[in-house]
mmJSON file of the N, C-alpha and C atoms, coordinates in Angstrom:
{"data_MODEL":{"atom_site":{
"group_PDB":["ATOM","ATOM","ATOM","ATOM","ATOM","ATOM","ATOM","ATOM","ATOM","ATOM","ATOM","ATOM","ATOM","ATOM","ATOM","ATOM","ATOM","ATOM","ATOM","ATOM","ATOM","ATOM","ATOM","ATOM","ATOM","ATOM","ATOM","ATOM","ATOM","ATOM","ATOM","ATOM","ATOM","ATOM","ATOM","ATOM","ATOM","ATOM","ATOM","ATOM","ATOM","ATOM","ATOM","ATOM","ATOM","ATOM","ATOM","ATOM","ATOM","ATOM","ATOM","ATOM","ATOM","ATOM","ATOM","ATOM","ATOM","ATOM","ATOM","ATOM","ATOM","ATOM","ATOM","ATOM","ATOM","ATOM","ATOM","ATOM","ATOM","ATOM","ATOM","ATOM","ATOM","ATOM","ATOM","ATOM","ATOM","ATOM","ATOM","ATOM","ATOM","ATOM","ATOM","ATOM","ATOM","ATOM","ATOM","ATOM","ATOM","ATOM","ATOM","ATOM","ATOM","ATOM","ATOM","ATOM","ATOM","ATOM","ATOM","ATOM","ATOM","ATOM","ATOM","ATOM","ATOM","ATOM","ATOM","ATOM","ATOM","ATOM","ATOM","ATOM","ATOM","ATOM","ATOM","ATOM","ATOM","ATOM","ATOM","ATOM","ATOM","ATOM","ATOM","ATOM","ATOM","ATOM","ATOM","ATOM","ATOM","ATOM","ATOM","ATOM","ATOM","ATOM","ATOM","ATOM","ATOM","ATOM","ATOM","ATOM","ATOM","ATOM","ATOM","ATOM","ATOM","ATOM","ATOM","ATOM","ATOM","ATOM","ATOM","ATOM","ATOM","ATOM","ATOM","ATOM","ATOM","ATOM","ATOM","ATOM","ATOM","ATOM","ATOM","ATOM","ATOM","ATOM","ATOM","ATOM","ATOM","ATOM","ATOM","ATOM","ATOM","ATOM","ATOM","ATOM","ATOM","ATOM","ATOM","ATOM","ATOM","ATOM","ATOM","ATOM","ATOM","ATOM","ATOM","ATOM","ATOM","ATOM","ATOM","ATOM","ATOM","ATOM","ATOM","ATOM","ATOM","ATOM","ATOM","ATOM","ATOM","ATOM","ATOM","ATOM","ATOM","ATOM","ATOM","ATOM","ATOM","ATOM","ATOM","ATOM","ATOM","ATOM","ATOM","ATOM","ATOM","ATOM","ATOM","ATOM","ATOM","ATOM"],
"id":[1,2,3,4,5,6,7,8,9,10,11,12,13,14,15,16,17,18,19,20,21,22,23,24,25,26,27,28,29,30,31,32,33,34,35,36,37,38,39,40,41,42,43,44,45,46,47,48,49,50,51,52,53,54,55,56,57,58,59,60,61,62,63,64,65,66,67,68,69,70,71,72,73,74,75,76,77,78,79,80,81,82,83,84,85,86,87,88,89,90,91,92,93,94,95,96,97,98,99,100,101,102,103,104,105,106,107,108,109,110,111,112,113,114,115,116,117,118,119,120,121,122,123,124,125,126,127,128,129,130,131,132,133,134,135,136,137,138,139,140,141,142,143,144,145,146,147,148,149,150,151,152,153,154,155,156,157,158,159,160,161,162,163,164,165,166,167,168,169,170,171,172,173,174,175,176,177,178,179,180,181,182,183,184,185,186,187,188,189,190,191,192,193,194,195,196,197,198,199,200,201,202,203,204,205,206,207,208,209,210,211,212,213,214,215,216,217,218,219,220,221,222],
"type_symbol":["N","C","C","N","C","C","N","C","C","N","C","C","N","C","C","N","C","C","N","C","C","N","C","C","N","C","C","N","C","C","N","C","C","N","C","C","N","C","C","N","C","C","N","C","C","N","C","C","N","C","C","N","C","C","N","C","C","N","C","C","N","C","C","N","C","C","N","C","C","N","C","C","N","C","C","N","C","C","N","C","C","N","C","C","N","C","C","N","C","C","N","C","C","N","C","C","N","C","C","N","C","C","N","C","C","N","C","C","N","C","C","N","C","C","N","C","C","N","C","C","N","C","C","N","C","C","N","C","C","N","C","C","N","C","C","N","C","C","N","C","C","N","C","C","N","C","C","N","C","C","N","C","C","N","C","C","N","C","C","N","C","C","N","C","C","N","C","C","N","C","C","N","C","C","N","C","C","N","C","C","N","C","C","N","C","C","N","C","C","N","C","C","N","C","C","N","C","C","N","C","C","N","C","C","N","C","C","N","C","C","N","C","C","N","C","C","N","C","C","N","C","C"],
"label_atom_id":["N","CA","C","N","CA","C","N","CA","C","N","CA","C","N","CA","C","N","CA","C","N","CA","C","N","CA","C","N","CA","C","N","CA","C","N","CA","C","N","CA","C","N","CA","C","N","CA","C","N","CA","C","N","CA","C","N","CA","C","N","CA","C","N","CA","C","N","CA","C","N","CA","C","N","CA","C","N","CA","C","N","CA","C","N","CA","C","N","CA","C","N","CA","C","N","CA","C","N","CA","C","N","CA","C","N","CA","C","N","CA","C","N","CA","C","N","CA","C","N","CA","C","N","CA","C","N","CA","C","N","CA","C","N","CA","C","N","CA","C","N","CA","C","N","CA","C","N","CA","C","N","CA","C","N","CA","C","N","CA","C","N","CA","C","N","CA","C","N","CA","C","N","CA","C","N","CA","C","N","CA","C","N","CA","C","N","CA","C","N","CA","C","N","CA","C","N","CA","C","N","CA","C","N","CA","C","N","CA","C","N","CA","C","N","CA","C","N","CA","C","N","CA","C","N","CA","C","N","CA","C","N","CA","C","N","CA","C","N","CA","C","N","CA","C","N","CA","C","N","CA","C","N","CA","C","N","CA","C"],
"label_alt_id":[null,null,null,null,null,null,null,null,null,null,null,null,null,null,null,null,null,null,null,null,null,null,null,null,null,null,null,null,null,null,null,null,null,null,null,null,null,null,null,null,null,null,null,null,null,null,null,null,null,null,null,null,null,null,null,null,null,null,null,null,null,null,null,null,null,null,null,null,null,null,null,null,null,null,null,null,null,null,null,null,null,null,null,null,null,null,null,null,null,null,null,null,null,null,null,null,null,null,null,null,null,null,null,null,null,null,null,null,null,null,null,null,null,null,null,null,null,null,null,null,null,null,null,null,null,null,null,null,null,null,null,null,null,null,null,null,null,null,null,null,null,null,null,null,null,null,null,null,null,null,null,null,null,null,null,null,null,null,null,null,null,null,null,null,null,null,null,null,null,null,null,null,null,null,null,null,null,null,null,null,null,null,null,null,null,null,null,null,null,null,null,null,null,null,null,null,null,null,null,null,null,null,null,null,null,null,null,null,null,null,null,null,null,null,null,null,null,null,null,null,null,null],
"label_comp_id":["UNK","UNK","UNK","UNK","UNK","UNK","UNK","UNK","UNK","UNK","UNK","UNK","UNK","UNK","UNK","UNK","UNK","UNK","UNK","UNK","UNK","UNK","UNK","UNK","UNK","UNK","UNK","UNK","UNK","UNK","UNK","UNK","UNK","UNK","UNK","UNK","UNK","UNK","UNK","UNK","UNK","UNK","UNK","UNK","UNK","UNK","UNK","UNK","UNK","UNK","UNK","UNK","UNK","UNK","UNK","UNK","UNK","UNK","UNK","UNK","UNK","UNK","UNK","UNK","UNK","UNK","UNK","UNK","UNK","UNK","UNK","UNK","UNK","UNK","UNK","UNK","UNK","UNK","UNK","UNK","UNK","UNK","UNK","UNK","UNK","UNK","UNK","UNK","UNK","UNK","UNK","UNK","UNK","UNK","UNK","UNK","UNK","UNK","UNK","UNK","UNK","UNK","UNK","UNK","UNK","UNK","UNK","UNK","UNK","UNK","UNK","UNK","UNK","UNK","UNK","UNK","UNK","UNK","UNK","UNK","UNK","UNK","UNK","UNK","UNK","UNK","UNK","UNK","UNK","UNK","UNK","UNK","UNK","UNK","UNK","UNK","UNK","UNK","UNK","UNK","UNK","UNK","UNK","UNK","UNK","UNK","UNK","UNK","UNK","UNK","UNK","UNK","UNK","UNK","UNK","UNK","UNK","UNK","UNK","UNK","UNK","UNK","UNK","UNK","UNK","UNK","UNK","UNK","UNK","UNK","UNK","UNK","UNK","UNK","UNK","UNK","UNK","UNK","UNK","UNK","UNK","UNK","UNK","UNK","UNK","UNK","UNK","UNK","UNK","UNK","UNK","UNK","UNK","UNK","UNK","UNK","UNK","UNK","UNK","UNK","UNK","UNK","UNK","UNK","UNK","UNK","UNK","UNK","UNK","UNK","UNK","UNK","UNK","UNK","UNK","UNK","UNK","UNK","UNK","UNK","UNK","UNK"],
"label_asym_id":["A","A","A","A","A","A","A","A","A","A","A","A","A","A","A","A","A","A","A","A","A","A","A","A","A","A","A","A","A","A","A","A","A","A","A","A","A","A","A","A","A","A","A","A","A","A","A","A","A","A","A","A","A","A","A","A","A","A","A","A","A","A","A","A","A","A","A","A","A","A","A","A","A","A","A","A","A","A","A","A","A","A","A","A","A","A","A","A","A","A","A","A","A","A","A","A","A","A","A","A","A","A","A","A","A","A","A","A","A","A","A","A","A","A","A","A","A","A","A","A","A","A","A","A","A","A","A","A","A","A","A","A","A","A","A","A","A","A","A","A","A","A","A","A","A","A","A","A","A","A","A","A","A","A","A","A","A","A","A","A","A","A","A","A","A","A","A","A","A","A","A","A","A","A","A","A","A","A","A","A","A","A","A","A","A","A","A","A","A","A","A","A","A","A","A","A","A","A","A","A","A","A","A","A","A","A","A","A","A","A","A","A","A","A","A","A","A","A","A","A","A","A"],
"label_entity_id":["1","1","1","1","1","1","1","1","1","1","1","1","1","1","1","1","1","1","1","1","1","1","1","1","1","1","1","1","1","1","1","1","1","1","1","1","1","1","1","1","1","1","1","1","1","1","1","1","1","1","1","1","1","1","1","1","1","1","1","1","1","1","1","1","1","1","1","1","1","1","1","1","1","1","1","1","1","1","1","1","1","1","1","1","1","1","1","1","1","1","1","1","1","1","1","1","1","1","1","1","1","1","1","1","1","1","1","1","1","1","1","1","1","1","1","1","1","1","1","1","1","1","1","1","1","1","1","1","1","1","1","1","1","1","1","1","1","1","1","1","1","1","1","1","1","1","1","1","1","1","1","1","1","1","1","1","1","1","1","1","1","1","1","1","1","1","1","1","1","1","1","1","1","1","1","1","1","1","1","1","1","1","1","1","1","1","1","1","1","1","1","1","1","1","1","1","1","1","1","1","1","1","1","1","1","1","1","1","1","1","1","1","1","1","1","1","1","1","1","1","1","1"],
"label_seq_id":[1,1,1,2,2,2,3,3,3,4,4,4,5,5,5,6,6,6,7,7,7,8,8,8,9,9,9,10,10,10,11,11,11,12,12,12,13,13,13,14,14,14,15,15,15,16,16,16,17,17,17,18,18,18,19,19,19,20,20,20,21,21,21,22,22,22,23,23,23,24,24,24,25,25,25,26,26,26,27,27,27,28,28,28,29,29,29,30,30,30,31,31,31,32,32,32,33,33,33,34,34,34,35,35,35,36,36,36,37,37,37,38,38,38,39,39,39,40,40,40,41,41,41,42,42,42,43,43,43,44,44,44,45,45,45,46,46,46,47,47,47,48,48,48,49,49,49,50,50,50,51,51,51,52,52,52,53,53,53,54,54,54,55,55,55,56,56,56,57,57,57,58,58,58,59,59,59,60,60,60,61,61,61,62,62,62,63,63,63,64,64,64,65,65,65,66,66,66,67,67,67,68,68,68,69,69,69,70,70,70,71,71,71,72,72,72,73,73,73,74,74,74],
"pdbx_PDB_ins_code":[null,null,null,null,null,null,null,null,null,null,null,null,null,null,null,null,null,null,null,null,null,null,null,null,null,null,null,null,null,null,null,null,null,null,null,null,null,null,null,null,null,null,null,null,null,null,null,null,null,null,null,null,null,null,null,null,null,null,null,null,null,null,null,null,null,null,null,null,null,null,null,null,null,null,null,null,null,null,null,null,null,null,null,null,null,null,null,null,null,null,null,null,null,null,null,null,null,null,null,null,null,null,null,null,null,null,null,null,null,null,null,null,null,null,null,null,null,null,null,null,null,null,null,null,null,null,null,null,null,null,null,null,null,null,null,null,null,null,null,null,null,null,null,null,null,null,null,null,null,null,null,null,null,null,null,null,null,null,null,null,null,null,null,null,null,null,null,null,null,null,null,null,null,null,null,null,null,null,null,null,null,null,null,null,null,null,null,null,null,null,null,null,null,null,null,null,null,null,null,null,null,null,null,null,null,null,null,null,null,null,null,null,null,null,null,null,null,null,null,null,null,null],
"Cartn_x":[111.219,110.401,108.997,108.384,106.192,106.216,105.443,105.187,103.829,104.299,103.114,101.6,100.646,99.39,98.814,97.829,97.31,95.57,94.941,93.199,92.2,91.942,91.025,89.465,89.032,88.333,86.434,85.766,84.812,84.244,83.998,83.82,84.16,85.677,86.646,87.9,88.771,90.407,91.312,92.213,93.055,94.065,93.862,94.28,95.419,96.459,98.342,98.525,98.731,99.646,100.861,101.641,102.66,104.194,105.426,106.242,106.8,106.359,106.28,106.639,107.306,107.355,106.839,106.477,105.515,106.283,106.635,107.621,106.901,107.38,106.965,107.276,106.594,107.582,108.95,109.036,110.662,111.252,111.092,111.41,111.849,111.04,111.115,110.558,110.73,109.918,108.769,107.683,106.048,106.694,106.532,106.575,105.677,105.516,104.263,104.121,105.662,105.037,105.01,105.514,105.703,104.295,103.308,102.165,102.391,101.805,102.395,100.6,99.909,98.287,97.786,97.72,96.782,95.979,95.568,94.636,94.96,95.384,95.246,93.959,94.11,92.727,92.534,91.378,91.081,90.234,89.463,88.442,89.098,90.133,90.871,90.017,88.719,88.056,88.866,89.695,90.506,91.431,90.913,91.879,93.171,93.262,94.884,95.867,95.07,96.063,97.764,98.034,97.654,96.795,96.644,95.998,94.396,93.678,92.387,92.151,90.75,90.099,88.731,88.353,86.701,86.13,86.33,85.324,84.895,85.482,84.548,83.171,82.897,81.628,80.398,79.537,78.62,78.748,80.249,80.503,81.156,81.942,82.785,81.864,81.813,81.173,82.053,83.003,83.192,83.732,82.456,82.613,83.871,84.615,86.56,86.066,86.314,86.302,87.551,87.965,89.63,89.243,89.996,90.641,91.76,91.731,93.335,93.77,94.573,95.06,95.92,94.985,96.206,97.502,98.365,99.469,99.976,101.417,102.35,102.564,102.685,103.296,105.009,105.684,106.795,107.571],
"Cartn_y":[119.853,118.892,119.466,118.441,119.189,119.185,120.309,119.912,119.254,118.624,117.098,118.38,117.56,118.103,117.2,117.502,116.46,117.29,116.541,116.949,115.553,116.722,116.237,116.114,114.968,114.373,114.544,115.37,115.307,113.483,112.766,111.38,110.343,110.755,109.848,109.995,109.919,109.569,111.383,110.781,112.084,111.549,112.041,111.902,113.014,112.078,112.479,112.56,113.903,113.611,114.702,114.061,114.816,113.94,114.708,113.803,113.474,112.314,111.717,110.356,110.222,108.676,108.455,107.625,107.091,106.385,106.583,105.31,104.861,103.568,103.448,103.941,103.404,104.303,103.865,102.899,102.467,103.269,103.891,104.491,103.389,102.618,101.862,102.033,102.159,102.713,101.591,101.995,101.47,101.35,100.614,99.998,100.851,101.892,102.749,102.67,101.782,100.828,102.343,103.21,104.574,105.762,104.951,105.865,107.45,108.319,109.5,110.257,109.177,109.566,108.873,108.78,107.387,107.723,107.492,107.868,106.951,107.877,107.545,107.198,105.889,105.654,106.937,107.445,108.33,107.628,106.875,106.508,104.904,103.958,103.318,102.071,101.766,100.667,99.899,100.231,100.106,98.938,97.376,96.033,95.904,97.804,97.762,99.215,99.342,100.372,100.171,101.427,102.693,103.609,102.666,103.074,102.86,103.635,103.65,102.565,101.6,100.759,101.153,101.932,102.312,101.704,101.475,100.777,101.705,103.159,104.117,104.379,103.856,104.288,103.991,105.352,105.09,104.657,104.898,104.46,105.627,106.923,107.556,109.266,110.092,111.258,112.825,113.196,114.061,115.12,116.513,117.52,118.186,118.137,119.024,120.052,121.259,122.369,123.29,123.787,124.185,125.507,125.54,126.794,127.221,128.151,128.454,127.718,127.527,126.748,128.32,127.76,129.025,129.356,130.504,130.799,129.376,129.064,128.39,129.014,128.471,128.447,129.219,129.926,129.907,129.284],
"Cartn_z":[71.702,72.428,72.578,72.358,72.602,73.955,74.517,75.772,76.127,77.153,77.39,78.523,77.563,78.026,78.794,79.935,80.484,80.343,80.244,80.11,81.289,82.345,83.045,82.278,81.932,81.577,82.511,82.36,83.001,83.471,84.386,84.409,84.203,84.002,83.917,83.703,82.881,83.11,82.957,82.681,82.682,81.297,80.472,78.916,78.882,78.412,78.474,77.175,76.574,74.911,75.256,74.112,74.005,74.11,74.295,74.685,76.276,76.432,78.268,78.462,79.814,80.226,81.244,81.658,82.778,83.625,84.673,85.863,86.889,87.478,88.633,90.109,90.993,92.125,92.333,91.755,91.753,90.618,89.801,89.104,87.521,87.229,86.513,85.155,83.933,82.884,82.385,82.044,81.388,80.285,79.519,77.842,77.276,76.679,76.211,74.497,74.3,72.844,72.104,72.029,71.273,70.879,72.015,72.053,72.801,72.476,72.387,72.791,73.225,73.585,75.054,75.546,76.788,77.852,78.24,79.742,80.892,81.999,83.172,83.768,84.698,85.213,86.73,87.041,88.057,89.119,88.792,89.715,90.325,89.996,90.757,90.725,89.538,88.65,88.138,86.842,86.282,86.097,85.516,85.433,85.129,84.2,83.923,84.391,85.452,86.512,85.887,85.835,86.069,84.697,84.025,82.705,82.556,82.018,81.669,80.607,81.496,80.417,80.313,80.601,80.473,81.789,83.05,83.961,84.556,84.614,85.421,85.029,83.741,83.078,83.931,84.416,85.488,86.486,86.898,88.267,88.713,88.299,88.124,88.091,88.997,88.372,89.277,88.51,88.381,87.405,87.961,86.73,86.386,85.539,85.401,85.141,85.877,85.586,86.252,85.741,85.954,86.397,87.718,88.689,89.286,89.767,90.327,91.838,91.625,93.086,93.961,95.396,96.18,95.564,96.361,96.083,96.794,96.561,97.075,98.508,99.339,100.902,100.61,101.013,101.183,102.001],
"occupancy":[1.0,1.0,1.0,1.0,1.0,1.0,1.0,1.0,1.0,1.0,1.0,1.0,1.0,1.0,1.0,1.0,1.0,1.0,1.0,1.0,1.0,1.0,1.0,1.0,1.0,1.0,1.0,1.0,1.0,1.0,1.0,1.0,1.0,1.0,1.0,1.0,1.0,1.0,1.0,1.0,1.0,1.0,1.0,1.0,1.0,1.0,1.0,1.0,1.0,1.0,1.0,1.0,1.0,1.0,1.0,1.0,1.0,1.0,1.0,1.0,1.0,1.0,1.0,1.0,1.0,1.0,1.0,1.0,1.0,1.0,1.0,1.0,1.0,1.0,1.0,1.0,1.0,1.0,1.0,1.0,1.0,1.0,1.0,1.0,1.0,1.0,1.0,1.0,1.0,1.0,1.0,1.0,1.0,1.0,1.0,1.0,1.0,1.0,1.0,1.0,1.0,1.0,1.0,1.0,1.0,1.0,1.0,1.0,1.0,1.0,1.0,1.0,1.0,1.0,1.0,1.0,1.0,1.0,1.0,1.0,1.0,1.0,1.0,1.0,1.0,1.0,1.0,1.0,1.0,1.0,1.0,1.0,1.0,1.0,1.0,1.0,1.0,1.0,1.0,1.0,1.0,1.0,1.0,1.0,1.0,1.0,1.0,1.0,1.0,1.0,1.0,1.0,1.0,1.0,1.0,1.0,1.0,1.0,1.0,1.0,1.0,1.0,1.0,1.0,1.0,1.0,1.0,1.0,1.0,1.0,1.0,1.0,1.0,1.0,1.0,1.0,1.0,1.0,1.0,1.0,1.0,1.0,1.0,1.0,1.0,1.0,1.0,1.0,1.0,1.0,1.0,1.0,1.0,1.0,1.0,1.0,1.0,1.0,1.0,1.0,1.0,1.0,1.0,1.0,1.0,1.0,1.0,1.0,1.0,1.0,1.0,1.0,1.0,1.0,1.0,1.0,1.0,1.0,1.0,1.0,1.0,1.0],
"B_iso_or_equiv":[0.0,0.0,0.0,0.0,0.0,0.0,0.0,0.0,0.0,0.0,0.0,0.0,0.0,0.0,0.0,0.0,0.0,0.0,0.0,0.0,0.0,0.0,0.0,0.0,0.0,0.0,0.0,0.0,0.0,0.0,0.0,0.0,0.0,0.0,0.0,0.0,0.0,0.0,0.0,0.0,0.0,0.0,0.0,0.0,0.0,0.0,0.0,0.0,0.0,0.0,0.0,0.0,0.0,0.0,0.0,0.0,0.0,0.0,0.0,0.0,0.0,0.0,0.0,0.0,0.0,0.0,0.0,0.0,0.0,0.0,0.0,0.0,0.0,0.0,0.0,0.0,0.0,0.0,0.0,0.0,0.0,0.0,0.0,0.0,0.0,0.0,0.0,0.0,0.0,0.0,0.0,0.0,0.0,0.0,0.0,0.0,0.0,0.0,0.0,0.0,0.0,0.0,0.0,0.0,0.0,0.0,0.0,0.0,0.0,0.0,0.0,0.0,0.0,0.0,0.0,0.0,0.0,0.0,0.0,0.0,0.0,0.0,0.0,0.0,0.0,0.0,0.0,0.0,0.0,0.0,0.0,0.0,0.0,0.0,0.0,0.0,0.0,0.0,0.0,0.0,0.0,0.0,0.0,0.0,0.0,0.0,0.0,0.0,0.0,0.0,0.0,0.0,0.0,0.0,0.0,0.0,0.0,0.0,0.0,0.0,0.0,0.0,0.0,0.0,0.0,0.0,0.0,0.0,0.0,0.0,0.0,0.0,0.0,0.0,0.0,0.0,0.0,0.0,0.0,0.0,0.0,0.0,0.0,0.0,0.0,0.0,0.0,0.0,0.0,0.0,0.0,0.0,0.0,0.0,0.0,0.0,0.0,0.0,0.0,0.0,0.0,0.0,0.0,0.0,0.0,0.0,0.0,0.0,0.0,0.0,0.0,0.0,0.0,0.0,0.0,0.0,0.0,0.0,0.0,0.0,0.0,0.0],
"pdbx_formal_charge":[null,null,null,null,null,null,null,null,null,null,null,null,null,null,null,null,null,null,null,null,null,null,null,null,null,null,null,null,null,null,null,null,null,null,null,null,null,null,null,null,null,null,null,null,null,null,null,null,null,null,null,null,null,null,null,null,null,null,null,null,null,null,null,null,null,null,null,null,null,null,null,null,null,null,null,null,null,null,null,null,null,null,null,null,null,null,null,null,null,null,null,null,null,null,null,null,null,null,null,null,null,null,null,null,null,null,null,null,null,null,null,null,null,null,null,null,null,null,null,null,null,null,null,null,null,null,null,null,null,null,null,null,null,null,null,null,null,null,null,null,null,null,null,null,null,null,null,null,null,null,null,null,null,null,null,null,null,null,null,null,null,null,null,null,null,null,null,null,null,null,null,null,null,null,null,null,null,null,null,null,null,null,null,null,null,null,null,null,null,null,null,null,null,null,null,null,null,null,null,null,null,null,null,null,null,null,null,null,null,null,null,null,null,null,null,null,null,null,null,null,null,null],
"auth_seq_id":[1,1,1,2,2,2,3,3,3,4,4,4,5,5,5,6,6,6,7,7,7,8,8,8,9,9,9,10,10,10,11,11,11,12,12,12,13,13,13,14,14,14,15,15,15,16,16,16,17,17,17,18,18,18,19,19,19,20,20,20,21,21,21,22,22,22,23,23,23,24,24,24,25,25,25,26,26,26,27,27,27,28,28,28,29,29,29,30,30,30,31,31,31,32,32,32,33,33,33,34,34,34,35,35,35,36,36,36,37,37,37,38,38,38,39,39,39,40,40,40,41,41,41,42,42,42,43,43,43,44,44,44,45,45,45,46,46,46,47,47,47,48,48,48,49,49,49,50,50,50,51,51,51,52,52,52,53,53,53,54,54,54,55,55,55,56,56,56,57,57,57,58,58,58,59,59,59,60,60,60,61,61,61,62,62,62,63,63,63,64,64,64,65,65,65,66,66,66,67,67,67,68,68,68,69,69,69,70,70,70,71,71,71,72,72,72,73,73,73,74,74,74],
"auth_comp_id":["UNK","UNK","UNK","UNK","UNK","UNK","UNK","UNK","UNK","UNK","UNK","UNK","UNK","UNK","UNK","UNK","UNK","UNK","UNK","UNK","UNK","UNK","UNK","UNK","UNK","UNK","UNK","UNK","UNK","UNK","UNK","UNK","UNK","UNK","UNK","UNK","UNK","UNK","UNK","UNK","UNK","UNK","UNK","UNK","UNK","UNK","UNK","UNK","UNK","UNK","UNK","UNK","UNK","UNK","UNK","UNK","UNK","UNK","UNK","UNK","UNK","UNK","UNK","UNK","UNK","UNK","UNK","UNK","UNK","UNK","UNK","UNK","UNK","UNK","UNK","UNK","UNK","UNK","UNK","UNK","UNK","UNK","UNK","UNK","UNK","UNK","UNK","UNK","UNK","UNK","UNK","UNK","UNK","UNK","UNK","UNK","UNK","UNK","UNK","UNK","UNK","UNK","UNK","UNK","UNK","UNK","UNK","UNK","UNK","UNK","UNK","UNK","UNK","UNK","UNK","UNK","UNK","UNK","UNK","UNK","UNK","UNK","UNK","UNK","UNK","UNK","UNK","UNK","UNK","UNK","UNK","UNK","UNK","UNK","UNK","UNK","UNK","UNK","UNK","UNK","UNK","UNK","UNK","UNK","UNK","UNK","UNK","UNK","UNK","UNK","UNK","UNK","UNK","UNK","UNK","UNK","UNK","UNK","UNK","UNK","UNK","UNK","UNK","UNK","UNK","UNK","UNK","UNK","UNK","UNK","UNK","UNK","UNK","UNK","UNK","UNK","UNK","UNK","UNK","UNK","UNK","UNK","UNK","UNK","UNK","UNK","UNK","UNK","UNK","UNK","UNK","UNK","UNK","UNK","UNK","UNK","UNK","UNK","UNK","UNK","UNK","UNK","UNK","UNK","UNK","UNK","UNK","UNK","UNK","UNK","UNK","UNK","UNK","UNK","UNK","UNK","UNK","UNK","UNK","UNK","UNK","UNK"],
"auth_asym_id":["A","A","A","A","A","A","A","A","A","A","A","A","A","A","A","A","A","A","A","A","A","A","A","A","A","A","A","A","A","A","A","A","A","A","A","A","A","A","A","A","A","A","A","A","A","A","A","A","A","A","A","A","A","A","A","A","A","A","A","A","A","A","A","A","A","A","A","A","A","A","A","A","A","A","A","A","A","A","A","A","A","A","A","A","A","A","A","A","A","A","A","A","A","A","A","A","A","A","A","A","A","A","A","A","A","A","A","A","A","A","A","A","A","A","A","A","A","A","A","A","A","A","A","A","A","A","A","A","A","A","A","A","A","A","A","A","A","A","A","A","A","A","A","A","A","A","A","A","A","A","A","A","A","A","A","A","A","A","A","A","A","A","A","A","A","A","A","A","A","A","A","A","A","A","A","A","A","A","A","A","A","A","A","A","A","A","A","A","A","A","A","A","A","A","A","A","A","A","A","A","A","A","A","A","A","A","A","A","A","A","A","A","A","A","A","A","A","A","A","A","A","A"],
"auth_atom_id":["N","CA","C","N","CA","C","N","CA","C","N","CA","C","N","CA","C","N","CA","C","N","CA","C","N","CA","C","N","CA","C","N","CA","C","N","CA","C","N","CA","C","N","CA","C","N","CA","C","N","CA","C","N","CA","C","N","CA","C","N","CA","C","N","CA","C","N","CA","C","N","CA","C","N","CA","C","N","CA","C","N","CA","C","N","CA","C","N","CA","C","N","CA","C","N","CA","C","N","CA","C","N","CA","C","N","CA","C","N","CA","C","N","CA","C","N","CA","C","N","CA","C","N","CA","C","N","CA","C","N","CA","C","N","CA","C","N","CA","C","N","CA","C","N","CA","C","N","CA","C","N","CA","C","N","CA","C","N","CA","C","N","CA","C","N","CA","C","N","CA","C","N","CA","C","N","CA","C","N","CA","C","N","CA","C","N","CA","C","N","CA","C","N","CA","C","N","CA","C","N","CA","C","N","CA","C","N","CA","C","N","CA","C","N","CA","C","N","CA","C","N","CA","C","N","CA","C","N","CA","C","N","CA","C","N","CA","C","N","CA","C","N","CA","C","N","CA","C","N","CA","C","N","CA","C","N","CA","C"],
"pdbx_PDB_model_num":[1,1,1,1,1,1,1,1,1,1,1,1,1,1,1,1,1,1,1,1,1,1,1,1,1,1,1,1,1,1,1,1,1,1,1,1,1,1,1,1,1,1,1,1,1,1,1,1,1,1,1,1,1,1,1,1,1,1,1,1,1,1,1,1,1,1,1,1,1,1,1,1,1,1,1,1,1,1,1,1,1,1,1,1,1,1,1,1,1,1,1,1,1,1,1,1,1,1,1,1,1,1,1,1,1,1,1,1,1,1,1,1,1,1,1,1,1,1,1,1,1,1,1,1,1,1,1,1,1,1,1,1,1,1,1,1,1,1,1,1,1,1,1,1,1,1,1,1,1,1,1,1,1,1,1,1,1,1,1,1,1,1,1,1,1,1,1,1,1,1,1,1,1,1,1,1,1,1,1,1,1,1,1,1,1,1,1,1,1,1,1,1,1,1,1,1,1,1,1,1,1,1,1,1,1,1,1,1,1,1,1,1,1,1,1,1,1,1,1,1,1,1]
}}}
């Protein structure tokens, strides 16, 4: 199995490849039609939540730059 990558997107979405399913909170499966690529919407623009259509464009500004998160709490 690939493991599924996620890439925070400087100004917009969060782009999913690999092998993944998407549910709802009911735990219901997305039709993803055998795409194996997609973007999450981040900025909550978006006509087809939970998926990226481009509306953050110039509405949307943050820089991804990846750091460490605290230790875990025990």
């Amino acid at each position: 199995m690939n493991k599924t990558k996620l890439t925070i997107n400087s100004n917009g979405s969060v782009k999913v490849e690999g092998d993944f399913e998407i549910v709802d909170k009911d735990g219901n499966v997305y039709g993803l039609q055998g795409r194996t690529t997609l973007s999450i919407c981040r900025c909550g623009l978006s006509a087809n939540k939970p998926f990226c259509d481009g509306s953050h464009r110039n509405h949307f500004e943050h820089d991804a730059k990846a750091f460490d998160l605290p230790p875990m709490k025990s």
